[in-house]
Each structure stands twice: as structure tokens, then as C-alpha cells.
N, C-alpha and C positions, 0 to 999 in steps of 0.2 A: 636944312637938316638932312632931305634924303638923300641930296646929291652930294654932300662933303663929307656925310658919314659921320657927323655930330649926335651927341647920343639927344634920345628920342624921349628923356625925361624933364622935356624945359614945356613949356606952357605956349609957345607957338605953335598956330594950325601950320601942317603940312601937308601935301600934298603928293602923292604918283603913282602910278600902274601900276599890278601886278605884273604884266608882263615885262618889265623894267627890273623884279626882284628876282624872279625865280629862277632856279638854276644857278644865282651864285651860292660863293663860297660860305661855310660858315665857319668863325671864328671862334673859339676858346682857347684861352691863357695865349693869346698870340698864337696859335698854332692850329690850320684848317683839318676840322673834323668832318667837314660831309657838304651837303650841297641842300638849298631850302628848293626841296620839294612839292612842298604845298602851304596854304595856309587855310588855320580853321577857324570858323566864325559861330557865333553863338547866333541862330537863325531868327530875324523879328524884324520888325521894322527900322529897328536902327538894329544894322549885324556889326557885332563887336567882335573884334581878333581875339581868340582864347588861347590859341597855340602857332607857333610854327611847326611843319614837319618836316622832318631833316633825317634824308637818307647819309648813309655812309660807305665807306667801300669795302673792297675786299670782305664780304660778307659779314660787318661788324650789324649788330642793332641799330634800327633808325631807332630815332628820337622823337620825341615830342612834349617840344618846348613852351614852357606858358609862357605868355605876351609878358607879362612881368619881371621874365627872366634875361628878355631882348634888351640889350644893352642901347645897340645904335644898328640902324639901316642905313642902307648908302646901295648905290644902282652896279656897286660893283662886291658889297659884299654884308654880310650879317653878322654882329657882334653878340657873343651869349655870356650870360654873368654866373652862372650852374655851380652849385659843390663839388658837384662830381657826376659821372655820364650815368650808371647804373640805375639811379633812381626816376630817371626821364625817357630807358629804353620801353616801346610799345609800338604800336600800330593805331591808327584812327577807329575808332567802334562806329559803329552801324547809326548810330544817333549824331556823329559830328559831319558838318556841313564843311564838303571842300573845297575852298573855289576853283581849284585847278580841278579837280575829278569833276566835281558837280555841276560847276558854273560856267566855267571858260570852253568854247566853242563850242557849247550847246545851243541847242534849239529855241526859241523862247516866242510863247504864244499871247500875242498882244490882246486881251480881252475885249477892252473896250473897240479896237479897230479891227480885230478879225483879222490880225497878220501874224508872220511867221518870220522871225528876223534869227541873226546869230548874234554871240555875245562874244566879242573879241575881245574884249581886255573889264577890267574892274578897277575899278578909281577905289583907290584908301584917302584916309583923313587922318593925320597922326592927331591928337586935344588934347588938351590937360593929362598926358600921359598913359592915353588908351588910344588904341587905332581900332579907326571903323570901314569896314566895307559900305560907301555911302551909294554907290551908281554903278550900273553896268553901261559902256560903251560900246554902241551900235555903230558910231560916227565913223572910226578909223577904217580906213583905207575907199570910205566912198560907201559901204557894204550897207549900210541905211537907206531907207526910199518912202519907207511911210510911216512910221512911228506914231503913235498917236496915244497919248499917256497923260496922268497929270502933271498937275507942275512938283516942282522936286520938294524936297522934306524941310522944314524952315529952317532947322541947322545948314542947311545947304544955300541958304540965301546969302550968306558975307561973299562965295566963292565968287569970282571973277566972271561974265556974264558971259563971255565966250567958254567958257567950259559949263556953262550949265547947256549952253547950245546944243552940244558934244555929248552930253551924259542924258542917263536914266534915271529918277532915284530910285535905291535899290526896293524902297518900298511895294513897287509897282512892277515886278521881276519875278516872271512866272515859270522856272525852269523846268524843262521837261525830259527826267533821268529815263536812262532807254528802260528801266522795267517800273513802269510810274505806282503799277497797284503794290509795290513792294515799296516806295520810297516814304520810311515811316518819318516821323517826325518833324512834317512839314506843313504848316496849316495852311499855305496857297493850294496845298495840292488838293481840299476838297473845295477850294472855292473852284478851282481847275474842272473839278469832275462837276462838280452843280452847273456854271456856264456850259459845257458843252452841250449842253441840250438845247440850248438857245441859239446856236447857231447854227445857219441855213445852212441844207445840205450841199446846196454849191458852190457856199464860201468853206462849209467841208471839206470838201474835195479839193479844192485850190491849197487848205494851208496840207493835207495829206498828201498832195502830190509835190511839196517842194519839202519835204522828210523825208529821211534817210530810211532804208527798209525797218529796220530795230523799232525807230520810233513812230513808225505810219502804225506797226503791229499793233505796238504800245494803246496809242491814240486810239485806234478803233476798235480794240478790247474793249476800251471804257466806253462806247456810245451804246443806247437801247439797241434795241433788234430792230425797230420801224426807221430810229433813223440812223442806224448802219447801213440798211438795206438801201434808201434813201440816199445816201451819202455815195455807195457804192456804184448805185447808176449813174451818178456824176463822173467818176473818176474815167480818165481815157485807160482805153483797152489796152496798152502797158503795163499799168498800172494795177489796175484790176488783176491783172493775171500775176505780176509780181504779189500782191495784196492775198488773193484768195488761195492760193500755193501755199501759203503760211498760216492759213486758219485750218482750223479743225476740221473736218465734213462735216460734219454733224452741224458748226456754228452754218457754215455755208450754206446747209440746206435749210437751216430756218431763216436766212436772208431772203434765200432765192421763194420761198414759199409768201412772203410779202411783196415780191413783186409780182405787178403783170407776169402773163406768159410771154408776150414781145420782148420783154424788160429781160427775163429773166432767161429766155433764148439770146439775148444779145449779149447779156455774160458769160453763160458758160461756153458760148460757140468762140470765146478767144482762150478757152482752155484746152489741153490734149483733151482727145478723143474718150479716154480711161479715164482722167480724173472727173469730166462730166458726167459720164456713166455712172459711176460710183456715189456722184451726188445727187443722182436723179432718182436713186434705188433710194432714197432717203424722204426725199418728199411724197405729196399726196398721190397717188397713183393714177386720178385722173388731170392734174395738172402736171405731170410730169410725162405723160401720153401727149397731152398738148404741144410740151414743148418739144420733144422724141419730133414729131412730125412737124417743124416748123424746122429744126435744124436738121432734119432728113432732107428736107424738102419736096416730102413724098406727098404733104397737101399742101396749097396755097389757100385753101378755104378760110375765112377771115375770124370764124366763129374761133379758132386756136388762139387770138389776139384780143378776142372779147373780155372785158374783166364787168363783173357782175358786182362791184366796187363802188355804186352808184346811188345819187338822190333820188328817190323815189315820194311822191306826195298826192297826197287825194286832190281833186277838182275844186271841192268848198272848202279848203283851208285859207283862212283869212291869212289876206300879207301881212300884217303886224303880227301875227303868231308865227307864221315862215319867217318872217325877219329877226322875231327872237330866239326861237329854236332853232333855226341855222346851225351856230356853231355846234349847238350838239349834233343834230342827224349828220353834219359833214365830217366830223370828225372819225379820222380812220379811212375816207372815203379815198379811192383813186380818182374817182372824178366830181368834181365839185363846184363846177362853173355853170354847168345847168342845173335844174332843177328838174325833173321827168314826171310828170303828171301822167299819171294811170289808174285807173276802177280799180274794183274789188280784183278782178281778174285780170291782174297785169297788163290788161290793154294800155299801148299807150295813147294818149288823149293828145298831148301836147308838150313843148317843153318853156321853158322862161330860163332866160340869162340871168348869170346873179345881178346883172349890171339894171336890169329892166325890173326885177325885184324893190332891190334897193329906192328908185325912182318913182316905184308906183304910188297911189291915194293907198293910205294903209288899210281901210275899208271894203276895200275891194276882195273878192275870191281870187285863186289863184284861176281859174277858169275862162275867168275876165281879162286876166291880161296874158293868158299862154298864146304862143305860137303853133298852132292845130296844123298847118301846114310843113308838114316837118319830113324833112328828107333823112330817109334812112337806106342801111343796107339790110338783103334778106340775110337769113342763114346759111346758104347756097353762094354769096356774094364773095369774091376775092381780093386779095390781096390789089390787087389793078382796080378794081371796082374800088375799093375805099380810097387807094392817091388818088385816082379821078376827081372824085367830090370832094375832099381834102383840097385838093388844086384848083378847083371852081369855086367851091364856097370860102375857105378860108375857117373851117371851124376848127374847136378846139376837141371836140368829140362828135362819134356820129354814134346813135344807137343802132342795134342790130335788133331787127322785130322777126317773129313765124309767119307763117302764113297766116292768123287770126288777128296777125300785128301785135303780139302779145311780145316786150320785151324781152331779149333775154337778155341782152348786155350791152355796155357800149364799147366802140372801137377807138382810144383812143388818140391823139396828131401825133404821137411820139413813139407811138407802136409803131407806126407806117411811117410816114415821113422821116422820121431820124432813123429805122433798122430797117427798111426796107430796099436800100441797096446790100445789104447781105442775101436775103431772102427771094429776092425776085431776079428774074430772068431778065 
């Protein structure tokens, strides 16, 4: 029916792309009035055609044609059965779903696999004299690599099993319009905003760094502050600076105030001069001194890299109470793989890996199985001093103690090790 141009009111399923319709001609009383510009679908799990829309030339009114009014489609043109033009001249309102505006080579964020694909063309179904938007196609031209979705809509099962290959069903088609907190009338878009909070900020950063700038905005408008901020120390320094150029100061500086000062020096030192000044007059006053002398480089003293972010727990606390309170004390924390055993007065006593936690007699104090032999740095200690031990021990953090050995913070592997070819001589 679509490729001979037979009309589209008989009871055979049909089949074929959007990109195969659009742009032809359209037909009334035998004579071409304009060109099918779009098509609109009533948005659900099964999306039904409601309209076509049809531009026309020389400045006449487009149109906008009910599906009931489409005679016959064919891959070279569009037949319409209308009274008369007047009563069908309009525009699309804010509420109608387009495939070509909305759908077609957009972005499209695979939930369940944490990917980022484009949507090149859309498979229609002509039935019992309705046509439906059934699947988006990833397939064509190779442009596919990891799809990961359920299986297609049971209407979709008679279709031939090499095109279910090929296809998505539309059920599972999570488009992402470049201004998404504005894109009303679409209920995927708040299961969109719920999952993102669930995904790790370094599969974050992977699907934000293969977004167009409009939609990375878009995207990380919607995430919290913890894990934008989070999200943001993942992306490369490119990135980053195309990213934070386009937020507000003010959002900036409550990112940068969630990170370390290492963290949060290795940001803004891939931005102009001016625009990190301007962000640093916004945050805390003495975490923003910190980071002034790290990207000066006028101290290497390691206490600027310190974050005070950290477990902290008495001597007699039983392991099966550390083991179940865990997730609360660490929650929030920057470091959370030791455990820091300290007195009333911040001395530290010892520390315990989560890993040695986990394994102990749950009966036990934490006293009984800490590590008392614990290498740290002073607060006098630099930048050199912490790669050294980083480079002999292999840990994932080192505490920074005073002179009474009283903690003040720990240094973490990613403050040094990953930014310290910035910083260091």
C-alpha cells in the first residue's frame, strides 16, 4: 500500500519510515498543495498518528490534517480527502508530539543500559485504518553499538523478525528535547528526571560528553547539586569548561563548594583567569583561599588538599553496629573506605578498611582489629611528600595529623595522583 500509493483504508498491516515520507508532495483534487512536513502522534505507548502537517508555498497557511482525512500514502507522495483548506489552516500547539521536531535525530538516553544513541528514522504501522508510530530505529547506517531495551510491544510480534532486529519499540523511547524542564506533556520525562539520580557519576559524564552543548545544559540542569558536582569531576577538561561557561556563577559555585579543594582547583584552573575569580568570590572564604593558593601555586603545603570529609569512630564501638550504621555516617562523606578511629580529642588511634570491617567476628570492638600503625602526613607535609607514600603504599587515602597527632583531615589518591601534574614542579 505505501509503495503504490493505494489508499490506506483496507485492513492490511503496513509498513515504512518516516524518512521515506517526508518532504513529499501533497495532493488535493489532483493538484499539489504543499509538502508533508511533519507528522503528529498522540504520545503513549502505542503513539497513534492524529495529524499530518503540511507546509505550503509562497506564504499560504500550513495545514493540519487529521489522519482520517489521509486518503493514501505512497514513498513519493500524500493523498488528502479535505472540504476545503480553510478549516485545517494552524500550526502544532505546545502539547502535540512531532516526530520530525521531537523525535528524528535526537538524542535518546537508554535507561536501563546507561547509553546515549540517535534516533534516525521511525518505523509506522498502517491497521485497521489507523497508523501508529511503533519503533525508533538505531539500526541504519551501522549508528547502533549497544542498545540494551526490552523486547518490542506484542502488536509488534507478527512483524517479520529481521525488522524487529532493526527496531526499538516506541514504548521504551526516552527523548531528550533540547529544553527538557519545559517539554510538557510527556510522562517518560519524569521517569527521565527520577532515574537520573541513579546513575553513576562516570557513566554521567560519558553519556554528557557525547551531547550536543544545548542538551549536556539541558541534562545537568536536572541533576542534584552532590551529583552534578560529582558528575562534573568526571567530565574531561574540554568539557568542563564548554559545561560551566554556560551555567550560572552562582550554580558553579555551589558545585565547586561540594568538592574537595584539589577537586575543585582542577576545575576552575581549565577556566579564564576572570571567570574563576568571579567564582571563587562566591564560595566559602576559607575554601576558596585554599584553592587561590593551589592554583597560584604560591603554597604546595598539602593541608590545601585536605578534605575534613571523613569516618570518624570511637575505639569501643562494636563491628556489628559499625557495620550497620555504616551507611549512615558515610553518607555525604568524601572518604569512605577507611574508617578513622579517634578519642574524645581527635587523636587518631588507628584506622580499619572497609574491607577488614566487613570480614571481622561481629563481637569484636573496633580497637581489636584497627591498624594503630598508621602512616600519615604532618601539616607541614607536601604535595611531594603525599606522591611519595601514595607511590610506596598504594592507599586510597592518607590522613593529615598535628603535632598531638590530632587529625585534621585526610589527603585524598585523587587530589595528588590524578592533579598533581598541574600543581607540581
Amino acid at each position: 500500500m505505501i509503495n503504490n500509493g493505494t489508499a490506506l483504508k483496507n485492513y492490511e498491516e503496513q509498513t515504512y519510515f518516516l524518512t521515506s515520507i517526508l518532504g513529499n508532495k501533497v495532493l488535493w483534487n489532483n493538484k499539489k498543495i504543499g509538502k508533508l512536513a511533519d507528522i503528529v502522534i498522540m504520545d503513549g505507548n502505542i503513539a497513534e498518528v492524529t495529524h499530518f502537517y503540511v507546509t505550503r508555498p509562497f506564504g499560504y497557511p500550513s495545514l493540519l490534517v487529521p489522519w482520517e482525512k489521509v486518503k493514501s500514502v505512497s514513498n513519493k507522495e500524500a493523498v488528502i480527502d479535505i472540504e476545503g483548506m480553510e478549516q485545517y489552516q494552524g500550526e502544532p500547539n505546545d502539547k502535540m508530539v512531532l516526530l520530525r521536531d521531537h523525535i528524528l535525530d535526537k538524542k535518546v538516553l537508554d535507561l536501563d543500559g546507561r547509553e546515549v544513541d540517535v534516533v534516525y528514522d521511525v518505523k509506522l504501522v498502517g491497521r485497521n485504518q489507523k497508523l501508529y508510530a511503533t519503533d525508533v530505529d538505531f539500526s541504519r547506517y551501522g549508528l547502533i553499538r549497544r542498545v540494551h531495551l526490552k523486547f518490542l510491544a506484542d502488536f509488534i510480534n507478527k512483524l517479520a523478525e529481521r525488522m524487529k532486529d532493526q527496531t526499538v519499540s516506541w514504548t521504551y523511547m526516552q527523548p531528550l528535547p533540547k529544553q527538557i524542564s519545559s517539554f510538557k506533556g510527556d510522562v517518560r520525562l519524569k521517569v527521565l528526571k527520577e532515574r537520573l539520580a541513579e546513575i553513576h557519576p562516570v557513566d554521567m559524564a560519558d553519556i554528557i560528553e557525547d551531547l550536543d552543548h544545548e542538551q549536556r545544559v539541558a541534562i545537568f540542569d536536572e541533576l542534584e547539586t552532590e551529583h552534578a558536582s560529582d558528575t562534573l569531576e568526571e567530565i574531561n577538561p574540554n568539557v568542563q569548561r564548554d559545561l560551566v561557561s554556560s551555567l550560572r556563577k552562582e550554580k558553579v559555585a555551589r558545585l565547586v563548594n561540594e568538592m574537595t579543594t584539589g577537586q575543585a582547583a582542577d576545575l576552575l584552573a581549565v577556566l579564564p583567569a576572570s571567570e574563576a575569580s568571579s567564582i571563587l568570590e562566591l564560595i566559602e572564604p576559607d575554601k576558596a583561599q585554599k584553592i587561590r593558593s593551589i592554583l597560584s601555586k604560591q603554597e604546595q603545603n598539602i593541608i590545601n588538599f585536605a578534605t575534613v570529609s571523613l569516618i570518624k569512630l570511637p575505639p569501643d564501638k562494636v563491628v556489628t553496629e559499625a557495620r550497620k550504621e555504616y551507611r549512615h555516617f558515610a553518607k555525604g562523606k568524601d572518604a569512605v573506605m577507611y574508617l578513622h578511629i579517634v578519642d574524645n580529642n581527635d587523636k587518631l588511634l588507628g584506622i580499619i578498611d572497609i574491607k577488614e570491617l566487613l570480614q571481622a567476628e561481629g563481637e569484636a570492638q573496633l580497637k581489636d582489629i584497627m591498624e594503630d600503625n598508621v602512616i600519615t602526613l604532618d601539616q607541614d607535609s607536601t604535595l611531594e611528600d603525599a606522591s611519595i607514600l601514595f607511590d610506596r603504599y598504594d592507599f586510597r587515602s592518607i590522613p593529615v595529623v598535628d603535632n598531638f597527632h590530632r587529625i585534621l583531615g585526610v589527603i585524598l589518591y585523587r587530589d595528588v595522583m590524578e592533579l598533581k601534574h598541574r600543581f607540581m614542579n
